[in-house]
C-alpha positions in Angstrom: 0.0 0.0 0.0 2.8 2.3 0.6 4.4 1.8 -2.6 0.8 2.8 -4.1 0.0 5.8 -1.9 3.3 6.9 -2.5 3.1 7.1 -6.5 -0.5 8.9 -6.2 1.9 11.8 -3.8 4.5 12.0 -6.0 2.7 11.9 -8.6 0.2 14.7 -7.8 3.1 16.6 -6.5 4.6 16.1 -9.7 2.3 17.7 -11.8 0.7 20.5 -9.2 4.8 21.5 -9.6 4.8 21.1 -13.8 1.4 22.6 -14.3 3.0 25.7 -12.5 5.8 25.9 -14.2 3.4 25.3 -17.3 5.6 22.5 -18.6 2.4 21.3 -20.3 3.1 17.1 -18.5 0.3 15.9 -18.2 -1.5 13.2 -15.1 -0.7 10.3 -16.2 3.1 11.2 -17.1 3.1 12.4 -13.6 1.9 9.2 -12.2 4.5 7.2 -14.4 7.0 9.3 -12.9 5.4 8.7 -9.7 5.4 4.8 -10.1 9.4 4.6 -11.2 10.4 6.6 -8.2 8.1 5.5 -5.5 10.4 2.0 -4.8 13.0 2.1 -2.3 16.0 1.0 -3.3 17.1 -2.5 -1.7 20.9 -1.9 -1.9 20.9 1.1 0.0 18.2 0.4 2.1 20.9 -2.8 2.8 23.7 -0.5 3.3 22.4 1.8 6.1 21.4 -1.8 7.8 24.7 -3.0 7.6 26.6 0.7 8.6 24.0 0.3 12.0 25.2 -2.9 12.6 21.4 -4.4 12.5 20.5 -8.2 13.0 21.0 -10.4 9.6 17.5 -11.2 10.3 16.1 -8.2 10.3 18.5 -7.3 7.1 16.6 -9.8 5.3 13.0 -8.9 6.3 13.5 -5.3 5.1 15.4 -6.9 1.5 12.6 -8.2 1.4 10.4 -6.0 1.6 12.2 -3.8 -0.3 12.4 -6.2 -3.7 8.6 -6.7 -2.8 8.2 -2.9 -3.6 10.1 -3.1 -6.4 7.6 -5.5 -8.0 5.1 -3.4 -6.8 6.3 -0.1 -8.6 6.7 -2.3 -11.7 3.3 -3.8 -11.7 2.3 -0.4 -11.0 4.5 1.3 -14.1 3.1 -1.5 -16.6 -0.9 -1.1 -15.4 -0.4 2.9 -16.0 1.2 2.1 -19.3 -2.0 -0.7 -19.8 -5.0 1.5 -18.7 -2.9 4.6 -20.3 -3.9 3.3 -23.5 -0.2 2.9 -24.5 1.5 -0.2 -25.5 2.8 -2.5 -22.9 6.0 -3.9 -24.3 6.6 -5.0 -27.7 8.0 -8.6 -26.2 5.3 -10.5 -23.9 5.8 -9.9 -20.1 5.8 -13.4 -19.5 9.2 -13.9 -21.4 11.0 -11.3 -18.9 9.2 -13.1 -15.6 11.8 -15.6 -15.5 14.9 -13.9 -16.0 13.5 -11.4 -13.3 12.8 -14.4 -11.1 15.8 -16.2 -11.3 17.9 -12.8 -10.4 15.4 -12.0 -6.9 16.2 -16.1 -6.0 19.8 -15.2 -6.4 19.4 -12.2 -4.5 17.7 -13.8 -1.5 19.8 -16.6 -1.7 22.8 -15.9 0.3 20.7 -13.9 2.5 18.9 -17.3 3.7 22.1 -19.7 4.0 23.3 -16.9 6.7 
């Protein structure tokens, strides 16, 4: 839900500051914007864990989490893009799943053997 609620912010905040600037973007490019930015980012999410000397447990909770919300912000990105009446992708989703899988399950990996 965060994830969410924080593109609709950033979004709206986006354009309220555009649309006074008169830079003519319109919603939706606002809530794209709002959907690629809205993520936190694992690795240095990781790294401020790691400088605070935090449990490995709780380092891999909030990895977690924080690929979780990645996924989010791109099921989020793609649904604009859908409902947008744009073009997805020109390759089918399902063909980039895998590959996307396969590097998360590398990712977590380590994190569960510790």
């Amino acid at each position: 839900m965060g994830t969410l609620l924080s593109t609709v912010i950033v979004g709206g905040l986006c354009w309220l500051f555009t649309r006074s600037l008169e830079l003519g973007l319109t919603p939706f490019h606002c809530l794209l914007f709002g959907a690629l930015i809205s993520p936190t980012d694992p690795i240095a999410v990781l790294a401020m864990l790691k400088s605070l000397g935090a449990p490995r447990h709780l380092e891999a909770q909030i990895a977690g989490e924080s690929l979780f919300n990645d996924c989010v912000g791109v099921v989020v990105f793609l649904a604009l893009l859908q409902f947008g009446g744009r073009p997805m992708l020109n390759t089918p989703t399902r063909a980039r799943l895998p590959s996307y899988g396969r590097a998360v399950g590398a990712a977590v990996r380590p994190l569960r053997r510790q």
